[in-house]
matplotlib code that plots the C-alpha trace (Angstrom):
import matplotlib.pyplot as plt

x = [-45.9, -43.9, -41.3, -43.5, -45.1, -41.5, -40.9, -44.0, -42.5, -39.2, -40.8, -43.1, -40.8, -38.4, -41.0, -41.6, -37.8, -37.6, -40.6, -38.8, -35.1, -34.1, -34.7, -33.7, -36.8, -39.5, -37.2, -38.4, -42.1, -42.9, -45.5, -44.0, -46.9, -49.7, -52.1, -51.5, -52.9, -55.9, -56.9, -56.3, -58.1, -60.9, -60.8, -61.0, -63.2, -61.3, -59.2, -55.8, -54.9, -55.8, -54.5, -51.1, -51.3, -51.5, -48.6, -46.4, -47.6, -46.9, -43.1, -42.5, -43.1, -40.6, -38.1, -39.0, -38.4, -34.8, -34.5, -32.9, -33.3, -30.6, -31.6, -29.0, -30.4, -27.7, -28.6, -32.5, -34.8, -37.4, -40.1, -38.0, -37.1, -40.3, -41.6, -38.7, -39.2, -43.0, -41.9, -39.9, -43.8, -46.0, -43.4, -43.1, -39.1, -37.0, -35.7, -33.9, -30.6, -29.7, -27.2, -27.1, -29.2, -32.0, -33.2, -35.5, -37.5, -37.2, -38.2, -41.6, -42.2, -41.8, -42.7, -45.9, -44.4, -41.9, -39.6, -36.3, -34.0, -30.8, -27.6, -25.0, -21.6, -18.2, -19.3, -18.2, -14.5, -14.2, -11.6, -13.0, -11.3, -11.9, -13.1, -15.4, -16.8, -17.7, -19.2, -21.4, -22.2, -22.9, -25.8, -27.1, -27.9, -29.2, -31.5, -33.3, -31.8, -32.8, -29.5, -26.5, -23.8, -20.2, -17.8, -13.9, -11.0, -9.1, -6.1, -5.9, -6.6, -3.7, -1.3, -1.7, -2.0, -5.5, -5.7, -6.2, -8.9, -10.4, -10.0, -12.0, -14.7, -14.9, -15.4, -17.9, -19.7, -20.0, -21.0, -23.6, -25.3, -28.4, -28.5, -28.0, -24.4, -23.6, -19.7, -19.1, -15.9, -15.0, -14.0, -12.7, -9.0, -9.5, -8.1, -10.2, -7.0, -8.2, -11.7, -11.5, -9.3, -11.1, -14.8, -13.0, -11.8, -15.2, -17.0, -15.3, -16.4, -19.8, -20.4, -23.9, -24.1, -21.5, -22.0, -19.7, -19.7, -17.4, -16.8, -15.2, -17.5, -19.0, -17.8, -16.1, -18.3, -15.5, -14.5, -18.5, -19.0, -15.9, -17.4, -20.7, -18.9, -17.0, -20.4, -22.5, -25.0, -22.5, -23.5, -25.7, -24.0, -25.5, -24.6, -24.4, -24.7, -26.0, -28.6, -31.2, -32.9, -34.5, -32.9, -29.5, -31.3, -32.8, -29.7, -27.4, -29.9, -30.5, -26.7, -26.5, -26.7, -29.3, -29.8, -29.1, -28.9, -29.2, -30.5, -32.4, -35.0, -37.8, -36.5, -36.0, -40.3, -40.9, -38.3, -39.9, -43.4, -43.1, -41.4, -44.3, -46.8, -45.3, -44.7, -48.1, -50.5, -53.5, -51.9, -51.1, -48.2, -48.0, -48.9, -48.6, -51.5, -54.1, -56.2, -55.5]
y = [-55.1, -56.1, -53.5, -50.8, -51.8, -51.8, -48.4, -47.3, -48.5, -46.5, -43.3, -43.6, -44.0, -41.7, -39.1, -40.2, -39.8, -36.4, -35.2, -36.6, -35.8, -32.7, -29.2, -25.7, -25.2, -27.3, -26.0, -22.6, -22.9, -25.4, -24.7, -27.4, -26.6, -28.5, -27.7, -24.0, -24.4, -26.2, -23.8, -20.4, -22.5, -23.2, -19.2, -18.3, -20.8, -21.9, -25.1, -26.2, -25.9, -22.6, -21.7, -23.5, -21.9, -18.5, -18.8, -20.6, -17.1, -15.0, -16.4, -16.8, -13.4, -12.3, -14.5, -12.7, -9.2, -10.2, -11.3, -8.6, -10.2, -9.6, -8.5, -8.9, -6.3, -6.4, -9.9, -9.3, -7.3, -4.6, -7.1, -9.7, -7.3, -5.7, -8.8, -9.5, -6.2, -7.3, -10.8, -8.9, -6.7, -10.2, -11.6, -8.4, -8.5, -6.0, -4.9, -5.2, -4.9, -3.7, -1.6, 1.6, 1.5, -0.8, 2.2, 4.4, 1.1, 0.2, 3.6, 3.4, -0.2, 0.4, 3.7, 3.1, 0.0, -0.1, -2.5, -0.4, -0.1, -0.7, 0.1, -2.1, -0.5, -1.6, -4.8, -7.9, -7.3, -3.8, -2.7, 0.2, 3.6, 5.6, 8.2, 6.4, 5.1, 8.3, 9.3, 6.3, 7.1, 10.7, 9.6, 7.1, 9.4, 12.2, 9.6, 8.3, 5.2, 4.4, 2.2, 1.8, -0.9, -0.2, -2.6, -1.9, -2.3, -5.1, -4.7, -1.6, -2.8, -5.7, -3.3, 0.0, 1.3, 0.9, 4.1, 4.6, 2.5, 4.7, 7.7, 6.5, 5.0, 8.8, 10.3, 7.8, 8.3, 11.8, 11.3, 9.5, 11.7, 10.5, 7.6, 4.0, 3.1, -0.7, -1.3, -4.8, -6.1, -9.5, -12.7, -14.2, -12.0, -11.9, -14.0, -14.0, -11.7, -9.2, -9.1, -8.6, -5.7, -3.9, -4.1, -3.2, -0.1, 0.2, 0.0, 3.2, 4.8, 5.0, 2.7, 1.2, -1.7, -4.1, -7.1, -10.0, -11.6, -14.1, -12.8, -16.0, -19.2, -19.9, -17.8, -19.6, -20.5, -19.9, -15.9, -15.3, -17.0, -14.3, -11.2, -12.4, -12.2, -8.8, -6.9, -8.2, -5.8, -2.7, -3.2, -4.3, -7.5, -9.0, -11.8, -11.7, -15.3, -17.9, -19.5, -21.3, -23.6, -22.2, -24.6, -22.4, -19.0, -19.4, -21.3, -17.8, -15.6, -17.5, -17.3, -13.9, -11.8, -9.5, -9.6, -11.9, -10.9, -13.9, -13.7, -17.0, -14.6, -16.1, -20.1, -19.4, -18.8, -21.3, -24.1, -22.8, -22.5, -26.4, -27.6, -25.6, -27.3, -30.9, -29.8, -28.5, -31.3, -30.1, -26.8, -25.7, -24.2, -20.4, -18.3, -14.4, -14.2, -15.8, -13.3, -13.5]
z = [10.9, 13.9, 13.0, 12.3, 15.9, 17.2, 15.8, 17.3, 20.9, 20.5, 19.3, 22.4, 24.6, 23.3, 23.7, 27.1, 28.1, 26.4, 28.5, 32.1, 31.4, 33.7, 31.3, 32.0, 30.2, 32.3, 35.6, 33.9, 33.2, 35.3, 38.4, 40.9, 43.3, 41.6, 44.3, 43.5, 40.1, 40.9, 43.4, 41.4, 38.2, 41.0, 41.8, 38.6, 37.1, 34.5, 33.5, 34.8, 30.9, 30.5, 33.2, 32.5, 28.9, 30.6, 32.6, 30.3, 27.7, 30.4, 31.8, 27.7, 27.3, 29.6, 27.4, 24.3, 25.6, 26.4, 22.9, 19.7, 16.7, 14.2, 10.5, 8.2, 5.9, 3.4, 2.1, 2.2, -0.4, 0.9, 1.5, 3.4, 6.0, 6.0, 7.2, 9.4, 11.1, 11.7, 13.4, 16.0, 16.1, 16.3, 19.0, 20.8, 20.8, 22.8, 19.5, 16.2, 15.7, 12.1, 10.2, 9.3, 5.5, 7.1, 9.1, 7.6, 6.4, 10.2, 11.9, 9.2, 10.1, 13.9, 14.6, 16.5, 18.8, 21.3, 19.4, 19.8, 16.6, 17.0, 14.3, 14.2, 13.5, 12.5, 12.6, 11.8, 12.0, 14.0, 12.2, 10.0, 10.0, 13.4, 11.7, 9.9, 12.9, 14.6, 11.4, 11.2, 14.8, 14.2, 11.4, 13.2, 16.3, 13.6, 11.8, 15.2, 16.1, 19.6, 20.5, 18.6, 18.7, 18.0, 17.5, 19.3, 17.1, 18.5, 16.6, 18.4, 22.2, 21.8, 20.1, 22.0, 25.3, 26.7, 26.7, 23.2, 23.0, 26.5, 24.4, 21.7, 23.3, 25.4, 22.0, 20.9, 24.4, 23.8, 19.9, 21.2, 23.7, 25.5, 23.0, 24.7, 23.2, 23.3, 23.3, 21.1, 22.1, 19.4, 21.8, 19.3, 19.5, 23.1, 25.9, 29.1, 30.5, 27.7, 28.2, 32.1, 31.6, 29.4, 31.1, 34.1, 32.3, 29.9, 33.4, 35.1, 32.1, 32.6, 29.6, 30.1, 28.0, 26.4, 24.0, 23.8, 20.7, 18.1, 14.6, 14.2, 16.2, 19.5, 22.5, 24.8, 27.7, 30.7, 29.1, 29.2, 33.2, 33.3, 32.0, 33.8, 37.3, 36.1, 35.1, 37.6, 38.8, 37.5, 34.4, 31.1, 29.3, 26.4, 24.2, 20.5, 19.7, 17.2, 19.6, 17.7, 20.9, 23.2, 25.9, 25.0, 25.0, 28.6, 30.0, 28.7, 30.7, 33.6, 34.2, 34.2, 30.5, 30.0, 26.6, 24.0, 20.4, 17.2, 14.1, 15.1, 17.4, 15.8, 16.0, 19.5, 19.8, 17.9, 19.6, 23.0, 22.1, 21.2, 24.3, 26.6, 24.9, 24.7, 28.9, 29.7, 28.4, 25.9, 25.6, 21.8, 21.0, 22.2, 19.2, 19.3, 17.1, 19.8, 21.8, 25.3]

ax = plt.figure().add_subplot(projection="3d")
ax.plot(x, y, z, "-o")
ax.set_aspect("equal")
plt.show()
């Protein structure tokens, strides 16, 4: 009995810690201005809860709609994406990220939502045959995709002149018309060197969007702070990444990517939904389903 009762101690004030250590997340959501609250809950007649609940749904909301969740279609039968496709509905998602064979399912399942659809080409290791690339392009712009992703050879950036790799993505630009084209670029065979250069040169372009991402592990946190300061305010960068806490997800926007891309969209909700509530007293976790 006296261990159980010690136990009891340690999980309590674990708990307690967990709540008071400094969080990006509670630095986030959190209303500093108590005295705020209780007047607008005054103005409104309700609670400080509710009202707590409302704006935690509200500034979570904003998270979501940063978020693409990645469906790796070609492991998953009909149903399992079907039901993927309606998570990235229920939790009102930027979009989907998919490949090429995924989208007809996806244009049915999303058709009536602004969940955008996004195809995923040459991807993971960027190295399929030009040609085959601006094929894949070609279909995906015929068959309705609203964004598509394309990943750069990088065999051919570090052995050829960049301006290979410039006339290529020129082609691919005009392939893809008014369709939002990401360029992917794989961290993984980049040095920070590499990746400067070629944003700079992506950047005069016109390219819109690019997404750094690691075929291989993590992406080094100093080459991202690096790209962040190259595309600042010229410039879409998002972040293909396997975030799973929502701590991580927020930290990567705050600092300065737009979107961030993970097949863990829907852990993310769920990590951050928890930590809102444990931060906001009496308030359960945020669930999409809930009338507001």
């Amino acid at each position: 009995m006296e261990n159980i009762a010690i136990n009891n101690v340690t999980e309590t004030e674990d708990s307690v810690k967990e709540i008071n250590e400094p969080s990006i997340i509670k630095d986030f959501f959190k209303d500093e201005k108590e005295q705020n609250v209780k007047e607008l809950a005054e103005l409104f007649g309700q609670s400080e809860t509710e009202l707590k609940k409302e704006f935690g749904s509200f500034k979570a909301k904003k998270i979501y709609k940063k978020l693409n969740y990645f469906i790796d279609n070609g492991c998953k039968l009909k149903k399992e994406l079907i039901s993927c496709l309606e998570t990235a509905v229920k939790n009102e998602f930027y979009g989907v990220t998919i490949f090429k064979t995924a989208l007809p399912i996806a244009k049915s399942v999303l058709s009536k939502t602004n969940v955008k659809i996004r195809v995923l080409i040459n991807y993971p290791l960027g190295e399929e045959d030009y040609n085959t690339v601006k094929f894949s392009l070609k279909q995906a712009v015929k068959n309705g995709a609203d964004e598509i992703a394309v990943m750069l050879s990088s065999f051919t950036y570090k052995n050829c002149d960049l301006s290979e790799t410039i006339k290529q993505v020129k082609k691919l630009l005009k392939i893809a018309k008014k369709k939002k084209l990401i360029i992917v670029l794989d961290s993984a065979n980049l040095s920070r060197t590499d990746i400067e250069k070629i944003l700079s040169a992506l950047i005069s372009l016109g390219v819109r969007s690019i997404m750094i991402a690691n075929a291989k592990s993590t992406i080094d946190r100093d080459l991202l702070d690096d790209a962040i300061k190259v595309c600042a305010d010229k410039i879409f960068l998002e972040l293909k990444d396997g975030v799973l806490l929502a701590e991580q997800a927020i930290s990567s926007l705050v600092s300065g990517v737009d979107f961030l891309t993970t097949e863990f969209a829907p852990e993310i909700v769920n990590d951050l939904s928890a930590k809102i509530s444990t931060f906001e007293s009496g308030c359960k976790p945020l669930d999409k389903t809930d009338k507001e």
